[in-house]
Structure formats: C-alpha cells, structure tokens
DSSP file (Angstrom, degrees, kcal/mol; ACC not computed):
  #  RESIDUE AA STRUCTURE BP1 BP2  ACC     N-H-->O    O-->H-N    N-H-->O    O-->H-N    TCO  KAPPA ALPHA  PHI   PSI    X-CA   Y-CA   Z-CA
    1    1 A X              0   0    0      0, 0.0     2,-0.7     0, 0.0     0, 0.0   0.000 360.0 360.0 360.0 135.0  129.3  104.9  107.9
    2    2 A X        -     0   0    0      1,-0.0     2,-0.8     2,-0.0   137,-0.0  -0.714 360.0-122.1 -85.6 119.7  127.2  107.7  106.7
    3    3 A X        -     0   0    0     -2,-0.7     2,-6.3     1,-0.1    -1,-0.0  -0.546   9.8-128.9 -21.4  76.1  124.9  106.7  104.5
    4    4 A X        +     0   0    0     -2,-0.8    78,-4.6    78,-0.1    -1,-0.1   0.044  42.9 158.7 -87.0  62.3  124.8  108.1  101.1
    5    5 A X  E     -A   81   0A   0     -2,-6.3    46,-0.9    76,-0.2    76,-0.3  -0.315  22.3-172.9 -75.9 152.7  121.1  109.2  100.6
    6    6 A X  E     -     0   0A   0     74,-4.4    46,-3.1     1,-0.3    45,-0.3   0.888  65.1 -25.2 -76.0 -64.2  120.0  111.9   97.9
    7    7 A X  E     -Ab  80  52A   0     73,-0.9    73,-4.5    44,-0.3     2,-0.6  -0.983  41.6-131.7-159.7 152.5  116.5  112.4   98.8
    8    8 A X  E     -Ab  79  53A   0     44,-2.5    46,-1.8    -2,-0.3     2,-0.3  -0.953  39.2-147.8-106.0 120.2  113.3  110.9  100.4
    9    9 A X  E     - b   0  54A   0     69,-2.2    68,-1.7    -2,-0.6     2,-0.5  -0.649   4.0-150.0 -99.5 136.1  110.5  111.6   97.7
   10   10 A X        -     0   0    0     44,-3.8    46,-0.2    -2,-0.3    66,-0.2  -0.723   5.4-143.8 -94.0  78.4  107.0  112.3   98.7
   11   11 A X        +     0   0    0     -2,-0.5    64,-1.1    64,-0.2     2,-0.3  -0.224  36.7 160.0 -31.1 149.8  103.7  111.2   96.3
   12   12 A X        -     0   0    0     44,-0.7    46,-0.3    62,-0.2     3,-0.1  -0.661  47.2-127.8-145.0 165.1  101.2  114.1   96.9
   13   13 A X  S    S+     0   0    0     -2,-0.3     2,-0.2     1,-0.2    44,-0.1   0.224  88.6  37.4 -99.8   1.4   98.7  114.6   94.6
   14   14 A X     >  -     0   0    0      1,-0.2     4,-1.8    42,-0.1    -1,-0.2  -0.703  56.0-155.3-153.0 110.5   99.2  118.7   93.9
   15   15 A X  H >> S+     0   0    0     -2,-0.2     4,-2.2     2,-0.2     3,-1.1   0.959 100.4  41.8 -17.6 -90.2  102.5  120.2   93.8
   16   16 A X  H 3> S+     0   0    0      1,-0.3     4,-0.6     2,-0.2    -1,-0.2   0.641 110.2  54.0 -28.1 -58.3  100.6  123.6   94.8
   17   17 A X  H 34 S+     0   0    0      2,-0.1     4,-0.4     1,-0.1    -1,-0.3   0.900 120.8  28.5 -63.5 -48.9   98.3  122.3   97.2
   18   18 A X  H XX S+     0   0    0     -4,-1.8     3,-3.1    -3,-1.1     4,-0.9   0.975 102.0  77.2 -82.1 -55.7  101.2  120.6   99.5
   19   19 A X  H 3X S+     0   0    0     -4,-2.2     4,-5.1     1,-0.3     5,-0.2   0.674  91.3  53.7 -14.3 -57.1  104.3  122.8   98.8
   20   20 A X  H 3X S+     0   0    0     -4,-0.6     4,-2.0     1,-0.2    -1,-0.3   0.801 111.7  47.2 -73.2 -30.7  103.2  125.7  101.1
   21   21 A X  H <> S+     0   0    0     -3,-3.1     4,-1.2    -4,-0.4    -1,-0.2   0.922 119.5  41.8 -80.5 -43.6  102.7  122.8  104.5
   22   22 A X  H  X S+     0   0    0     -4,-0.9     4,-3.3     1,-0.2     6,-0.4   0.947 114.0  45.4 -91.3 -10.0  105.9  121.3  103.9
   23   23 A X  H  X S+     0   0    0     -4,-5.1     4,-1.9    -5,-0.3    -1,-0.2   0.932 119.6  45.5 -74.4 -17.1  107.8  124.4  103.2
   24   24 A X  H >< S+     0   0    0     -4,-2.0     3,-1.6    -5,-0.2    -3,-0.1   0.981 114.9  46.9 -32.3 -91.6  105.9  125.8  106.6
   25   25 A X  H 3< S+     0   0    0     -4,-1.2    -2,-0.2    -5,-0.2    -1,-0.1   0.663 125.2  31.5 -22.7 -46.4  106.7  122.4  108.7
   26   26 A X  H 3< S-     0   0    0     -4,-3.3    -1,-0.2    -5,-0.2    -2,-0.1   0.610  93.4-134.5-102.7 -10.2  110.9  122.4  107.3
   27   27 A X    <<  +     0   0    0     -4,-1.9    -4,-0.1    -3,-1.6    -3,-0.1   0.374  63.3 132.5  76.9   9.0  111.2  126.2  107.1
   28   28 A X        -     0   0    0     -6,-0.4     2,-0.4    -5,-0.1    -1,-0.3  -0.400  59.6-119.1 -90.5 149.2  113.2  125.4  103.2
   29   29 A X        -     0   0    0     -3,-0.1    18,-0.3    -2,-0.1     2,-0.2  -0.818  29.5-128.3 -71.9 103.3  112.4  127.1  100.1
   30   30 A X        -     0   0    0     -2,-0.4    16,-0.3    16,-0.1     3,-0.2  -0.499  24.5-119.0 -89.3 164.7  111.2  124.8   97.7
   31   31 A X        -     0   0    0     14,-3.1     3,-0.1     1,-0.2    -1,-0.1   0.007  39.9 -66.7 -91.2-177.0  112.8  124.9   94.6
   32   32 A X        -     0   0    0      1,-0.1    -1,-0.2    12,-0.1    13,-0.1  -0.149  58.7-101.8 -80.0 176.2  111.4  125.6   91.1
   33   33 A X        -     0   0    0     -3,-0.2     2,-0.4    11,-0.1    11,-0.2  -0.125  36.5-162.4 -63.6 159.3  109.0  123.1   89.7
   34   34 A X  E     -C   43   0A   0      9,-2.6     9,-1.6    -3,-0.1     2,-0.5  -0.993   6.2-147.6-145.9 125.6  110.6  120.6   87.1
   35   35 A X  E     -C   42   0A   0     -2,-0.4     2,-0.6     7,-0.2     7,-0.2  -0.884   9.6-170.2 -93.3 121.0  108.4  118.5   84.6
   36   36 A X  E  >> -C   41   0A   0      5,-2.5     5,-2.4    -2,-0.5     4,-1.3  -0.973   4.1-175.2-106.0 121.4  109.6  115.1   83.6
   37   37 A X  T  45S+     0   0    0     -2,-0.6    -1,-0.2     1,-0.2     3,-0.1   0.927  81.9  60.7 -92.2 -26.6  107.1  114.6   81.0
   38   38 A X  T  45S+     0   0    0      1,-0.2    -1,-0.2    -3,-0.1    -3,-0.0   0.677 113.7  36.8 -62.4 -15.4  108.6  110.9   80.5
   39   39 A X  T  45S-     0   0    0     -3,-0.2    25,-0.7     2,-0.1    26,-0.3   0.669 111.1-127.3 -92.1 -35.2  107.6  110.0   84.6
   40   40 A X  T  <5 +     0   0    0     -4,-1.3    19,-2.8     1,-0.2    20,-0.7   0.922  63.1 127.1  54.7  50.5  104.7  112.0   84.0
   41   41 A X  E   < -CD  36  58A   0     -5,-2.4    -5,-2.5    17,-0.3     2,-0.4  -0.973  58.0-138.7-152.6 156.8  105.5  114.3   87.3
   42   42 A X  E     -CD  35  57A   0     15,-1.2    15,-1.3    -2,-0.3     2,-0.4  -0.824  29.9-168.4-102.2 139.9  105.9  117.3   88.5
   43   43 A X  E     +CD  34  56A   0     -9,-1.6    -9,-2.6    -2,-0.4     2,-0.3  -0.991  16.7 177.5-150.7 149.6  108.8  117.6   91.2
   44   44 A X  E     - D   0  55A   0     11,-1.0    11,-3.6    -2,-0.4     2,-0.4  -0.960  22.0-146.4-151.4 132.6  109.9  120.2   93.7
   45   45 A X  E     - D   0  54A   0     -2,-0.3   -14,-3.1     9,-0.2     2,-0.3  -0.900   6.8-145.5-108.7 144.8  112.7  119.4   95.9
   46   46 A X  E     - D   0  53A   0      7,-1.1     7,-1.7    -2,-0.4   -16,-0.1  -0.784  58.9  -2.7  -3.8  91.9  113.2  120.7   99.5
   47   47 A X  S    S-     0   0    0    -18,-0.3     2,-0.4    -2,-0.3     5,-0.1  -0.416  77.5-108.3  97.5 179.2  116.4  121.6  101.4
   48   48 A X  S    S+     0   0    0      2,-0.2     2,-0.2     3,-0.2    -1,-0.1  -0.947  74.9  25.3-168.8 147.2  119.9  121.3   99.8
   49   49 A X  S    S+     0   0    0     -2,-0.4     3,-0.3     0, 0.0     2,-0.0  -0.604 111.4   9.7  91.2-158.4  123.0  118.9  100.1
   50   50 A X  S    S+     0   0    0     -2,-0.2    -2,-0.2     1,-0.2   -44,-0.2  -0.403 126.7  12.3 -73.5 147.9  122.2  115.2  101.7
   51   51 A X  S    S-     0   0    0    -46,-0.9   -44,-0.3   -45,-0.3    -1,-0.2   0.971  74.7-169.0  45.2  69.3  118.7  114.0  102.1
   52   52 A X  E     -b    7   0A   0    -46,-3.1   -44,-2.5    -3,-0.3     2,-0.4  -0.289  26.7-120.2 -64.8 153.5  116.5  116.6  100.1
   53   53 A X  E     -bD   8  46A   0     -7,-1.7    -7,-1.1   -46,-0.2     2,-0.5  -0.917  35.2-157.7-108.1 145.6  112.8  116.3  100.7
   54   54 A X  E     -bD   9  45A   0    -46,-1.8   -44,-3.8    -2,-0.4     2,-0.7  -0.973  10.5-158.8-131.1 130.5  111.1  115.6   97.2
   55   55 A X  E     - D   0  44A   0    -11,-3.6   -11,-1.0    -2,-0.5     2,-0.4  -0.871   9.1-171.6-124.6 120.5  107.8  116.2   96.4
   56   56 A X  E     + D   0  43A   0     -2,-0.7   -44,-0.7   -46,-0.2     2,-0.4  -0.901   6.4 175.7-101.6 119.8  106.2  114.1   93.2
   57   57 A X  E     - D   0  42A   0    -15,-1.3   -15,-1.2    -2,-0.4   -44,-0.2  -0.979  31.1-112.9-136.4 103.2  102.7  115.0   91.8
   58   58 A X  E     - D   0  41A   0     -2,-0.4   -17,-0.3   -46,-0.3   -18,-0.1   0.210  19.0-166.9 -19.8 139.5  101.4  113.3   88.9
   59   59 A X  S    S+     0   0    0    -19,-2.8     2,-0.3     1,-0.3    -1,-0.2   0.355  90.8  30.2-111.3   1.9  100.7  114.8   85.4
   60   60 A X  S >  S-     0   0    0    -20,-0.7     3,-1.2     1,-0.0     6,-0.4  -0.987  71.9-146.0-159.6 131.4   98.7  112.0   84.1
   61   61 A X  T 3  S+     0   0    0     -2,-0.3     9,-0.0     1,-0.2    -1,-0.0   0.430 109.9  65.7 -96.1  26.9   96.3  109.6   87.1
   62   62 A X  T 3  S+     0   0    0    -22,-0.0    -1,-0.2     5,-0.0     5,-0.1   0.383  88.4  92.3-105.9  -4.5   97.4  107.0   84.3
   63   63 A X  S <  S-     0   0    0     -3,-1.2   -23,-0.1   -23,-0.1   -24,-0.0   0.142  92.3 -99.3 -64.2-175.5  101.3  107.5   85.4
   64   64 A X  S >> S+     0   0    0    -25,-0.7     3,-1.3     2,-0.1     4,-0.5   0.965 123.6  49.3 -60.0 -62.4  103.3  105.5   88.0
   65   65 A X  H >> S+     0   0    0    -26,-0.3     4,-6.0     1,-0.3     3,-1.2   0.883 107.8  53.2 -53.3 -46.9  102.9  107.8   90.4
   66   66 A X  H 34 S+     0   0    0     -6,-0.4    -1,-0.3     1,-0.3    -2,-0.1   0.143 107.3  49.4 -73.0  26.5   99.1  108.2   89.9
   67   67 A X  H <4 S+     0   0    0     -3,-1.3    -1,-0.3     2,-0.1    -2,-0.2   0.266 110.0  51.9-142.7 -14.3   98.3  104.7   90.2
   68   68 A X  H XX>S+     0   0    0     -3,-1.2     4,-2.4    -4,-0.5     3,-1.0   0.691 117.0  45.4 -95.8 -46.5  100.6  104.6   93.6
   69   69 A X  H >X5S+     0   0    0     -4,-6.0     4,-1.3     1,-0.2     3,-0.7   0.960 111.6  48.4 -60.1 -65.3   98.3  107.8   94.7
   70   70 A X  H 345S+     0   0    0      1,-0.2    -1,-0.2    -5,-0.2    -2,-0.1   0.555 122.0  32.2 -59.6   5.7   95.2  106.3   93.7
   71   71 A X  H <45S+     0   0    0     -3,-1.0    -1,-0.2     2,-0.1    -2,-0.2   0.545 137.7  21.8-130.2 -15.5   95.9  102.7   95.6
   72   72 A X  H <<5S-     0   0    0     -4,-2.4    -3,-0.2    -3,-0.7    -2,-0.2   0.769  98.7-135.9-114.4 -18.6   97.8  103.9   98.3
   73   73 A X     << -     0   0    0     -4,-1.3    -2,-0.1    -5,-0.7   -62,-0.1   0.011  56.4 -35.2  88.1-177.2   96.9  107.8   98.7
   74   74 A X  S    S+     0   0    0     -2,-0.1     2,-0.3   -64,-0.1   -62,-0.2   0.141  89.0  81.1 -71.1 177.8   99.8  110.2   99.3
   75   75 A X  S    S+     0   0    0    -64,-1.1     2,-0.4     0, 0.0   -64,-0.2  -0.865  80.6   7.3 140.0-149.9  103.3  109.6  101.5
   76   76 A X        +     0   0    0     -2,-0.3   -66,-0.3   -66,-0.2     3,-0.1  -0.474  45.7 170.2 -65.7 116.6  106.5  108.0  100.9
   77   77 A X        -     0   0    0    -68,-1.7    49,-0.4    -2,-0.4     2,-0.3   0.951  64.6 -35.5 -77.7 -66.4  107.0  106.9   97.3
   78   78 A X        -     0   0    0    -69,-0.3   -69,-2.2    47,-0.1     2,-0.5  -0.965  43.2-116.5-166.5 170.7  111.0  106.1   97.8
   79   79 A X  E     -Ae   8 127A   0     47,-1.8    49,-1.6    -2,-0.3     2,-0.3  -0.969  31.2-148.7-122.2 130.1  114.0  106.7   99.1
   80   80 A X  E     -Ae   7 128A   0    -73,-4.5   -74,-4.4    -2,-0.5   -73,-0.9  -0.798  10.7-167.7 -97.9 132.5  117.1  107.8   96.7
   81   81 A X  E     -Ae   5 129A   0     47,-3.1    49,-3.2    -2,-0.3     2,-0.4  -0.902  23.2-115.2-131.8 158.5  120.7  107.1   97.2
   82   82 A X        -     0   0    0    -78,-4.6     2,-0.3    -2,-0.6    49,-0.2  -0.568  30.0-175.8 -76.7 126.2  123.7  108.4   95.6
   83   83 A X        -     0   0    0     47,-0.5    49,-4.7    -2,-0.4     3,-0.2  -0.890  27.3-141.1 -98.6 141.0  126.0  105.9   93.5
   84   84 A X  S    S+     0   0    0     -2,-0.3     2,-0.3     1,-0.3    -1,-0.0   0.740  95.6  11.6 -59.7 -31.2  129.4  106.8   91.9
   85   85 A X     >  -     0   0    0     47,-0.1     4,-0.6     1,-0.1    -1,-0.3  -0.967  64.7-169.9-163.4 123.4  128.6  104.6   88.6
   86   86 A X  T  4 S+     0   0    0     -2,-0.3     5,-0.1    -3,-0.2    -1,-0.1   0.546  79.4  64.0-100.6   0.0  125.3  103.5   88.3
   87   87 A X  T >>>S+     0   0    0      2,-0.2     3,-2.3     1,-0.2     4,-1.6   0.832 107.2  44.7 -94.2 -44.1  125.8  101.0   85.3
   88   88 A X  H 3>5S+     0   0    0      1,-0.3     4,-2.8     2,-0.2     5,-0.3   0.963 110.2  58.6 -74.9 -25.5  128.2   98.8   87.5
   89   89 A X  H 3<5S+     0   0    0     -4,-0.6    -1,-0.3     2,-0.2     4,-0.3   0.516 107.0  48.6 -69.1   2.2  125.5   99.1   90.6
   90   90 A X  H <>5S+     0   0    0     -3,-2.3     4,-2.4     3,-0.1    -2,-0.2   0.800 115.7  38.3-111.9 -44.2  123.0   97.6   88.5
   91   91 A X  H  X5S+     0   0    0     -4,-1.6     4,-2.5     2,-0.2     5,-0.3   0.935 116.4  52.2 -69.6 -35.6  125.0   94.7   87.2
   92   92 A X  H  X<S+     0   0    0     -4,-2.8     4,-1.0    -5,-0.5    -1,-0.2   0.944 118.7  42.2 -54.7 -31.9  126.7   94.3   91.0
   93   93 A X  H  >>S+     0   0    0     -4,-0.3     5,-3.1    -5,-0.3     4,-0.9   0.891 113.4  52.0 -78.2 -44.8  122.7   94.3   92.0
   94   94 A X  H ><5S+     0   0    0     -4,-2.4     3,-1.7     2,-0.3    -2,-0.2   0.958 109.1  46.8 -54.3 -63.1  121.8   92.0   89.1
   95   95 A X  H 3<5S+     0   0    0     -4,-2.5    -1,-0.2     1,-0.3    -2,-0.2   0.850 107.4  61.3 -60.8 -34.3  124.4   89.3   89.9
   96   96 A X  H 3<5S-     0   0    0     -4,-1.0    -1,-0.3    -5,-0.3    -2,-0.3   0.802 117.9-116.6 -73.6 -26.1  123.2   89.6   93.5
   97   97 A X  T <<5 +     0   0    0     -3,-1.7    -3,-0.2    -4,-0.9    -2,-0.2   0.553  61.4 155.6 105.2  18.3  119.8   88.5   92.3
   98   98 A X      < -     0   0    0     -5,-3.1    -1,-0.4    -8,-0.1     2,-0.4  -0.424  46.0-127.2-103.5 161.0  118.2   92.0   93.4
   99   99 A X        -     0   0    0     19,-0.3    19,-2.5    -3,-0.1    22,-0.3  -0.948  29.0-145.6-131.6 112.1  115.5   92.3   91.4
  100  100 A X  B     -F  117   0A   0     -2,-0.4    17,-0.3    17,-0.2     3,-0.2  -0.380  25.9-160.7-117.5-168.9  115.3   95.9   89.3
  101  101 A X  S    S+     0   0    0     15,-2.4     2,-0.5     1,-0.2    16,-0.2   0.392  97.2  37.8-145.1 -41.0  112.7   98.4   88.1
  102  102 A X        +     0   0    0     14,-1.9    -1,-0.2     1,-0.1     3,-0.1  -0.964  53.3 179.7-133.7 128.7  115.1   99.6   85.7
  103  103 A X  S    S+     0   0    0     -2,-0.5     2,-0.3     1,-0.2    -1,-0.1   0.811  88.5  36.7 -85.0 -34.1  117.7   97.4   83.8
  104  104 A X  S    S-     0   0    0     -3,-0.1    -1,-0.2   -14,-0.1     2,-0.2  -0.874  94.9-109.6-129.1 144.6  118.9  100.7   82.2
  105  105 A X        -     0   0    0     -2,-0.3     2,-0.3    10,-0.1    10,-0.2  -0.593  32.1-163.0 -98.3 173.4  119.1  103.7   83.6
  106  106 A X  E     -G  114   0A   0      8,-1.6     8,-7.2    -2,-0.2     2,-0.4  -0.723  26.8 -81.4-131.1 172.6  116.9  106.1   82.6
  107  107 A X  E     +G  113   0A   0      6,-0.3     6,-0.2    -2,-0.3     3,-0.1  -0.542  48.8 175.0 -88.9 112.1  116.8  110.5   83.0
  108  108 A X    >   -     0   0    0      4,-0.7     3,-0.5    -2,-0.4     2,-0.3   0.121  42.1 -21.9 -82.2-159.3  115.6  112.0   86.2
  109  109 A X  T 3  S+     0   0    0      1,-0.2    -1,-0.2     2,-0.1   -73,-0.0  -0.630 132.0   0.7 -50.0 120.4  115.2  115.3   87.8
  110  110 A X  T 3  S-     0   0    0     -2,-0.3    -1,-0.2     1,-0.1   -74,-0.0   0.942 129.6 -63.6   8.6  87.6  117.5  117.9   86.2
  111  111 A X  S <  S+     0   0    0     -3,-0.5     2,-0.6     1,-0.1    -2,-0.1   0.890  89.3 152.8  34.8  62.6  119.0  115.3   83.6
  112  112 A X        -     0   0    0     -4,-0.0    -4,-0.7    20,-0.0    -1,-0.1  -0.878  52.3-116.3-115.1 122.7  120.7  112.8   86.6
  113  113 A X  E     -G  107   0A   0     -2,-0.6    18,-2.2    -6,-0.2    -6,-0.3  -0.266  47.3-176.5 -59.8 126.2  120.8  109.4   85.2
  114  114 A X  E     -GH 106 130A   0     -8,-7.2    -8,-1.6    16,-0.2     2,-0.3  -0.704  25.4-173.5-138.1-164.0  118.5  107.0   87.5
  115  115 A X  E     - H   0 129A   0     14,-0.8    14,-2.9   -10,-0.2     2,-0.3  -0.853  19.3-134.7-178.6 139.2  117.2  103.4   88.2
  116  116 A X  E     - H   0 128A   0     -2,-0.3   -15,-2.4    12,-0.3   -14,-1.9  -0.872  12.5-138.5 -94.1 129.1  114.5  102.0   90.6
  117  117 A X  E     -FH 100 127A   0     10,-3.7    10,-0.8    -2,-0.3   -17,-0.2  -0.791  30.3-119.9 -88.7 120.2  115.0   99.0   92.7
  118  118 A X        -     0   0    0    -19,-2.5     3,-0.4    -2,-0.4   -19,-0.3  -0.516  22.0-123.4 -82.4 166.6  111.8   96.9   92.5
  119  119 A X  S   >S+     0   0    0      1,-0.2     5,-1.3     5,-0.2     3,-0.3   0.441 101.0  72.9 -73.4   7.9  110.2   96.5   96.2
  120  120 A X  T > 5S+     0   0    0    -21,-0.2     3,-0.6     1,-0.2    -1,-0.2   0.790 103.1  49.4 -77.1 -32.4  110.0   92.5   96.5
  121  121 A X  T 3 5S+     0   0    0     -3,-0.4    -2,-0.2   -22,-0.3    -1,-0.2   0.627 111.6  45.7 -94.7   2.4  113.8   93.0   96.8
  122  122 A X  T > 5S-     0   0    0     -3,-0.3     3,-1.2    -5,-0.1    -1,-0.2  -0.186 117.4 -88.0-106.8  35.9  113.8   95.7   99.6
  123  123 A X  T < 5S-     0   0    0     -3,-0.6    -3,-0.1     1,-0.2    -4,-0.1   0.574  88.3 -52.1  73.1  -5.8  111.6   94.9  102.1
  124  124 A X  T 3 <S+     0   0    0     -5,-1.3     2,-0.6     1,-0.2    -5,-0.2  -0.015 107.0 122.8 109.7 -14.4  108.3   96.9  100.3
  125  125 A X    <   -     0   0    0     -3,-1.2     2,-0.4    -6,-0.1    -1,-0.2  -0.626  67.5-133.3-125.0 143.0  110.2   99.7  100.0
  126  126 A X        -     0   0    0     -2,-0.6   -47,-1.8   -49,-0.4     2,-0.5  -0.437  28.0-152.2 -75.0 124.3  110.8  101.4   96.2
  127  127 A X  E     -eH  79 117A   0    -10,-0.8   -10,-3.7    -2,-0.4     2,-0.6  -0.920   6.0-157.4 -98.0 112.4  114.8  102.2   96.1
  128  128 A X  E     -eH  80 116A   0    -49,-1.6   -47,-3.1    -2,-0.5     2,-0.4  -0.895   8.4-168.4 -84.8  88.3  116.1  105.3   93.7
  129  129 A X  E     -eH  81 115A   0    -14,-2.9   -14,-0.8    -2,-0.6     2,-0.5  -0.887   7.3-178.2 -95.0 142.4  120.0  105.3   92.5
  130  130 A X  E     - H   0 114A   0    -49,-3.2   -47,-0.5    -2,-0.4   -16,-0.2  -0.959  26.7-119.9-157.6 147.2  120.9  107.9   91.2
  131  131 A X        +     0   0    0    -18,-2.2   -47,-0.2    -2,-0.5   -18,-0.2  -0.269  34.5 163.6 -82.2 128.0  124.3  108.4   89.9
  132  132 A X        -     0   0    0    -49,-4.7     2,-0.9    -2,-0.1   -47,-0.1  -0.713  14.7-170.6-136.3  80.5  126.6  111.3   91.5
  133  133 A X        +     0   0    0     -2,-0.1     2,-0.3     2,-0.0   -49,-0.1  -0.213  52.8 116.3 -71.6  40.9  130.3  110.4   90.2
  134  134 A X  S    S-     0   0    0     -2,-0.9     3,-0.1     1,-0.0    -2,-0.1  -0.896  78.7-101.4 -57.0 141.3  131.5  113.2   92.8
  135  135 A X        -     0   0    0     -2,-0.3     3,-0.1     1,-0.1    -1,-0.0  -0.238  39.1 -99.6 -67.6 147.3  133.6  111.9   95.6
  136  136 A X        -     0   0    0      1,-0.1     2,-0.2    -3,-0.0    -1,-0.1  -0.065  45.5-102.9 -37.5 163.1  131.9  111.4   98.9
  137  137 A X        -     0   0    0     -3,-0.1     2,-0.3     1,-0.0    -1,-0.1  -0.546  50.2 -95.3 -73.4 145.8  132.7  114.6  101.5
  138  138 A X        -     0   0    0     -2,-0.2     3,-0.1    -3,-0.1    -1,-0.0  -0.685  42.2-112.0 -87.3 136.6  135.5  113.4  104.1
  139  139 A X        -     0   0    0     -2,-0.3     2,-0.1     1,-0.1    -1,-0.0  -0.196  42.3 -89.0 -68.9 178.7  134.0  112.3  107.1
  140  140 A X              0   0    0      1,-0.2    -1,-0.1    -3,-0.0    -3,-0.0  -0.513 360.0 360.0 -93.4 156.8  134.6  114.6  110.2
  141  141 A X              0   0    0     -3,-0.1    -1,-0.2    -2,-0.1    -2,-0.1   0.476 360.0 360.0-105.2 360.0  137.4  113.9  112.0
C-alpha cells in the first residue's frame, strides 16, 4: 500500500540562506514563499504531487519552530500525510488513545486544514494531517 504522504518539512533557520542548496541538491524549483503569521513561519515547498520537500523558517525565535531550531538546530521537523476528513481522523486517533497537538484542526500552508500528532505517541517523531478530501490516484495496475 502506498502510503499517503504530503510532505517531509524541513526546520532551517533562513528560507533564503537554505533554498538555493536544496533546490541545487533536488534540481526543483521552489515555490513562492508563504507566511503563516499564526505558526509564525515562512514556508517554501519543493517538488510537486506526493512527498513535497518543505522548508520552515521561523518569523519569531519565540515560535514553535524556533524553539525546535534553537534546542535541536535545523533538520526534520515532521512528516505530513494526506487524510480524506481530518475531523473523523482526530476522533478515530483520540479513541485510540493517540495523543494530539491539535484537538482541532487548525489553517496551514495555502489555507489546508491541519493537525499535529504529538511525538510521545509516534515514536519521537512530530506527525502533520492534513486534510485532502480528493480521492487517492488508482494504483498502477
């Protein structure tokens, strides 16, 4: 089963400064920059279709993100996957006992409703749904 990731987000600490190494390194155009002033971040996605590369840069070193640069320094922040209906994945997750980040979802990167999984309940590692009520692609036959 294919997996239905969005994107693997990368903390860096300058949009500007990093952009130009990963778009070298993947040979992608990255896209323009998008402020969520409510994350306090700057984002530039990588690539197009499944598994986008995402690059997140603080606006504030009092944000989320800047308090994940400043204690761990830059690299993988989380990995995002696509849901059809993210309000029934949070209660299906809830009843499981999974333990979340977001009770409600909350406004992403160009307006996509989203939710954080906290990391005591994944193994360490911070979990992104974010809701794409388009049907999966049919797998090849």
């Amino acid at each position: 089963m294919e997996l239905p990731i969005d994107h693997v987000a990368v903390a860096v600490p300058a949009i500007d400064a990093t952009l130009p190494v990963y778009e070298f390194i993947t040979g992608a155009t990255g896209s323009p920059p998008v402020h969520n002033a409510e994350q306090q971040v700057d984002i530039v996605f990588l690539g197009s279709g499944a598994c986008r590369l995402e690059l997140i840069a603080p606006t504030s070193p009092d944000s989320p993100v800047g308090r994940f640069l400043a204690k761990r320094g830059p690299g993988l922040h989380h990995i995002a996957y696509r849901v059809a209906d993210l309000d029934a994945a949070l209660r299906r997750l809830t009843e499981s006992g999974v333990r979340l980040v977001d009770h409600e979802p909350r406004r992403g990167a160009h307006d996509r409703r989203i939710a954080f999984l906290h990391p005591e309940s994944t193994g360490g590692v911070l979990i992104e749904l974010v809701e794409d009520p388009s049907p999966p692609a049919p797998a090849p036959s």
